[in-house]
C-alpha positions in Angstrom: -17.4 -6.9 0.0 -14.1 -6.2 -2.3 -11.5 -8.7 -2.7 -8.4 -6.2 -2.2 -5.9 -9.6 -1.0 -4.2 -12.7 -1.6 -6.6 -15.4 -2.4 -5.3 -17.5 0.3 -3.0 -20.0 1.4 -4.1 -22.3 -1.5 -2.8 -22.3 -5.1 -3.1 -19.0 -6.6 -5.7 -19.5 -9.5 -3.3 -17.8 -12.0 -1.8 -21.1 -12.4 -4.1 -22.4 -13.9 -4.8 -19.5 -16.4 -1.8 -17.2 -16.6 1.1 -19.2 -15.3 0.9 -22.5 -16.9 3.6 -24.7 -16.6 5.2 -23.0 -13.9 6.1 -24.9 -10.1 2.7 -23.3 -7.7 5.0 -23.9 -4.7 8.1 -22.0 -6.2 8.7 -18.9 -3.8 9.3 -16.8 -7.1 6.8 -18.1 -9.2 4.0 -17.4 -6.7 5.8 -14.0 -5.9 5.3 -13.4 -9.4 1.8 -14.0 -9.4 1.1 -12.2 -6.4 3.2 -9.2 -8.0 0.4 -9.9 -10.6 -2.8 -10.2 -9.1 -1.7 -6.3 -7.8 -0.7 -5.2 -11.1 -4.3 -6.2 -12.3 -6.3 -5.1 -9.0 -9.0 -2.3 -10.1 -11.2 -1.1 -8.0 -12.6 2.5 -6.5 -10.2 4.3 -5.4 -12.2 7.2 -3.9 -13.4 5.3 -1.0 -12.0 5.0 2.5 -11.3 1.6 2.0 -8.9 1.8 -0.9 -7.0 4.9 0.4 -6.3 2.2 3.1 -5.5 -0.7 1.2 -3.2 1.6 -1.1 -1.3 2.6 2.0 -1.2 -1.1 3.3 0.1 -1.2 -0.6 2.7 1.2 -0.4 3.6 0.2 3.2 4.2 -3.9 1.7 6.3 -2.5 -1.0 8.6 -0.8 1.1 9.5 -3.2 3.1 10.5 -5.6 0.1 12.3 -2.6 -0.9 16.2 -2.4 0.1 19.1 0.8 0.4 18.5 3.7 -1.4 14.6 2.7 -2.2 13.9 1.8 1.6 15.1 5.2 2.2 13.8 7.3 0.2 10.5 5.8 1.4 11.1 6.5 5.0 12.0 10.1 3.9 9.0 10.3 2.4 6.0 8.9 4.9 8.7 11.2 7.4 7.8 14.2 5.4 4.2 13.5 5.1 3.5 12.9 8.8 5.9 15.9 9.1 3.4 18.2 7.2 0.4 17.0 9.2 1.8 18.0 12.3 2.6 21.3 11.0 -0.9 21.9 9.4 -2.5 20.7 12.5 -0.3 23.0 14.7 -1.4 26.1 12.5 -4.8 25.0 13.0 -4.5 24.7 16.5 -3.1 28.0 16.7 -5.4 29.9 14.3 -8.5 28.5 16.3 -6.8 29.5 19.8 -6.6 32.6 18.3 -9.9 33.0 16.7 -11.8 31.7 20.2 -9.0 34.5 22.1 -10.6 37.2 20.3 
């Protein structure tokens, strides 16, 4: 199974490799290597699984985010789930229609 999160509640291993010399228990030190360990994340992307974890992805971001960002994200996921309910209304319809006739 993929590895697609943080590596626990231990010490982040980057630490020791990436982020030497830095405090492991400073809140923006281990943000920073969290922000990291997503920056370097590559995996399939085709599978159900990642389309998950890159909405779990994009839903973690926008909560971080703040104003104008935090908006423009809620206008967006609002327009997406507004577009599945009008596709799935017109396919309601054109089926009713097609099993009508």
């Amino acid at each position: 199974m993929a590895d697609f999160g943080h590596p626990g509640p231990g010490p982040n291993p980057r630490f020791g490799e990436d982020l030497v010399g830095l405090d492991p228990y400073d809140p923006e030190a281990r943000a920073f290597a969290e922000h990291l360990d997503r920056m370097e994340r590559c995996g399939p992307t085709f599978t159900v699984e990642a389309s998950i974890s890159g909405v779990a992805d994009f839903a973690e971001s926008s909560n971080r985010l703040g104003g104008l960002r935090w908006w423009a994200s809620v206008a967006l996921v609002s327009l997406i789930i507004i577009g599945v309910i009008v596709a799935a209304w017109d396919i309601i319809g054109r089926a009713a229609l097609w099993l009508s006739s």
